[in-house]
C-alpha positions, 0 to 999 in steps of 0.5 A: 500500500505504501509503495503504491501511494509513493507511484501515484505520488502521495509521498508528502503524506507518507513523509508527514505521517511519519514526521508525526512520531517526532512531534515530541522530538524538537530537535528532530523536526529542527533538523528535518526543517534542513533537509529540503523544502518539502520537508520543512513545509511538512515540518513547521506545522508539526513545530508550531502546533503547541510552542507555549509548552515547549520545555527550552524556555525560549520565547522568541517565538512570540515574536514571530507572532507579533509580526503579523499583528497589524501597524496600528497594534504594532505602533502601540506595542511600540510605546511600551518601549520594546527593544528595537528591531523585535519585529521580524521583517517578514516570515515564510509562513503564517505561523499563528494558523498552525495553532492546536494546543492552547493552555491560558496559563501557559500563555500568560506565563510565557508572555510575563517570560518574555515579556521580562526581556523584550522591554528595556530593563529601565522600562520592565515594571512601566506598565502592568498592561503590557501582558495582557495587552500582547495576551489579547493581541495572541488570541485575536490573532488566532481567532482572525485566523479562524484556528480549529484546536484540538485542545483547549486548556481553560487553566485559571489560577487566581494571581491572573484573574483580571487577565482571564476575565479578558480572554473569557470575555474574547471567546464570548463574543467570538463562539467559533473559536471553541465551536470545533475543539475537541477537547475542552478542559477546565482547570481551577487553582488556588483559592477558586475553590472557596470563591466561586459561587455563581456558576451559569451553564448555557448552550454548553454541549455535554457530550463526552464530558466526565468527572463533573461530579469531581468538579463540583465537589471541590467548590465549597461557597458555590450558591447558584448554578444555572444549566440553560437549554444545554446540549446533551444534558444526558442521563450520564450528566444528571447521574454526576449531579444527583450523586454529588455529596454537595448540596447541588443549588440548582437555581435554574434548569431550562431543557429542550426536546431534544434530550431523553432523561426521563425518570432522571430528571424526576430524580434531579428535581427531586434532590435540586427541587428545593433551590430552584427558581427558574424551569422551562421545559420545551420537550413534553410535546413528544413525551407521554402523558403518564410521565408529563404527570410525574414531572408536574407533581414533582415540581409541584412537590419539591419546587415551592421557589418558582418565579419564573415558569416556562412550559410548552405542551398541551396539558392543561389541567396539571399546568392549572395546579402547578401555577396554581401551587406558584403562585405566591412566587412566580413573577414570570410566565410563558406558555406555548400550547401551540404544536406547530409538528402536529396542527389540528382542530385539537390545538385550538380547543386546547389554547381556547381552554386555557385562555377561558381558565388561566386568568382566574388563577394567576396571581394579582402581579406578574412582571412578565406574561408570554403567551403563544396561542392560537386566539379566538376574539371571545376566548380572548376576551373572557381572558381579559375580563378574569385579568382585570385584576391582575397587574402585567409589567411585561405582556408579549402575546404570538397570537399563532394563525389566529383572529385579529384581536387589536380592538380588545387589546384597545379596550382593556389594556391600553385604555385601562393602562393594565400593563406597563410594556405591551409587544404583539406578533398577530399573524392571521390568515388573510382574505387573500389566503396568505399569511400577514404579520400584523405588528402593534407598530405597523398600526400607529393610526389604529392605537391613537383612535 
């Protein structure tokens, strides 16, 4: 096989396959760097997958990096009163694209390192912003050239705290530079332990993550954790959770249809229940009602803090009871009844149901009511009349594919001034037989008759 990918002239792939057995060899690959060009285009990458781990303590390599920077960067570099000539007039390949290892703490560390040397020694306690702003130029460099890493070491120690807050900060606003990496490993030292005390998971994607359970154990003032519509939050995950020693003080939990945990998350509500103040759940449209009823009683049972409640499905009455047993707390709620997968005669009786019901048990204020239905002008109205007095804050109403219900929101909310901030998205089908978005500032002339 090999002889005939050598005819067919697959050499450099068999050369760099072999060249990868000495990607811990430094002094190998230098060498290889010599032999032709070939061999050296084969070999650069290799050398510059993971430069900040290297064990030689040269970091000149930074250098090179910063030679791609541009004039604007480089020219502020500049004040910091580098030495001169640190800019390398060009180079052979774009070396920051090569990147595959990345380790925060080592790249804070090799940046005080150099830093140490680059700057004047008359000038080397001149300004403490001098590493972080060669830190933030290092990473914007290899986000703009949209790197794809095979790991990613998020390794916090507290000395360097302000420094992380930035880079946390840059990865925020640019999520595909961690969307493809392979690995992602999460490293807390020193004093975290005993300092962090808020933890919000959102969109994370669980899949193949282990000993979380180890992780948690170790935090000794955490007070909150949120998990928010995240990915693969599987039975493995909420096994971790549930078999923590810890008190787990889960204070918000919003899962979607797409993950199957069933009876776990009876069980997670039942350990968790007691801290938890936000639920959501988008899933139940494709569960069975004997379970739908079983997570309902549990949250009913164990969740007296709710404030903010968030559900679609069609299942009414243990939906009344729920809100019926939240009341005293919830502050926030938002029901879609509308299965847009399966639409029939049986979603219109539903959302007819429960706007002739859910205004005689909602509490006398809310700050914020969400409701996606399909609305008919007289259930709407009997929803009205029940909510005369009930305070809304916040109103948002997706009347889905229903009739025009402007004029009552006219009569009873705007004249009455029943609800301080008011958003509609009235889709209905039109005599044409196409769809119009009707929204409430499309209708200026309408709202000042």
């Amino acid at each position: 096989m090999s002889c005939s990918k050598i005819f067919f002239g697959e050499l450099p792939e068999l050369i760099y396959e072999v060249l990868k057995y000495f990607k811990s060899d430094f002094s190998t690959l230098y060498s290889c760097i010599l032999v032709n060009r070939l061999w050296c285009r084969l070999a650069i990458p290799l050398l510059w997958e993971n430069p900040f781990s290297y064990p030689t303590k040269n970091f000149n390599f930074i250098e090179i990096y910063l030679h791609n920077l541009n004039g604007d960067l480089k020219t502020k570099l500049n004040e910091y009163l580098i030495k001169e000539h640190i800019f390398r007039s060009n180079t052979l390949f774009n070396y920051p694209s090569f990147i595959k290892y990345l380790n925060t703490w080592r790249i804070i560390s090799s940046i005080k390192e150099w830093s140490s040397n680059a700057l004047k020694p008359e000038h080397r306690n001149l300004d403490p912003n001098f590493g972080r702003l060669i830190q933030m130029s290092l990473f914007k460099m290899f986000i703009d050239n949209e790197v794809n890493l095979h790991t990613l070491d998020i390794d916090i120690h507290l000395k360097w705290n302000s420094y992380y807050d930035d880079i946390l900060e840059l990865m925020s606003q640019n999520p595909n530079f961690i969307h493809n990496v392979r690995n992602l490993n999460l490293y807390v030292h020193n004093n975290y332990s005993n300092t962090l005390n808020t933890i919000i998971l959102c969109h994370v994607n669980f899949e193949g993550i282990i000993n979380l359970d180890k992780i948690f154990e170790q935090l000794n003032v955490l007070e909150s954790v949120h998990i928010i519509y995240c990915n693969f939050l599987n039975a493995s995950i909420i096994q971790q959770i549930i078999s923590l020693t810890k008190p787990f003080k889960l204070k918000s939990l919003f899962i979607s249809e797409r993950f199957k945990i069933d009876e776990l998350l009876l069980l997670l509500l039942q350990n968790s229940g007691s801290y938890l103040e936000n639920f959501g759940c988008t899933f139940c449209f494709n569960y069975g009602f004997s379970l739908k009823q079983q997570i309902f009683e549990s949250i009913i049972k164990y969740c007296k803090k709710i404030k903010f409640l968030e559900f679609e499905d069609q299942i009414t009455y243990p939906l009344f009871d729920l809100i019926e047993n939240m009341k005293q707390n919830l502050s926030y709620l938002s029901i879609n009844a509308f299965n847009y997968s399966q639409v029939s005669s049986n979603n219109i009786v539903c959302d007819s149901f429960i706007l002739r019901n859910l205004g005689q048990i909602l509490p006398f204020k809310l700050e914020y009511l969400k409701l996606s239905l399909h609305i008919e002008t007289c259930d709407f109205e009997v929803f009205l009349k029940n909510t005369q007095d009930t305070f809304i804050k916040k109103l948002v109403i997706n009347n889905i594919d229903g009739q025009d219900i402007l004029s009552y929101i006219k009569v009873y909310i705007m004249k009455k001034k029943r609800v301080k901030y008011l958003a509609i998205m009235n889709p209905f089908k039109s005599t044409e037989n196409y769809n119009s978005n009707k929204e409430l500032f499309s209708m200026k002339d309408e709202e000042s008759d």
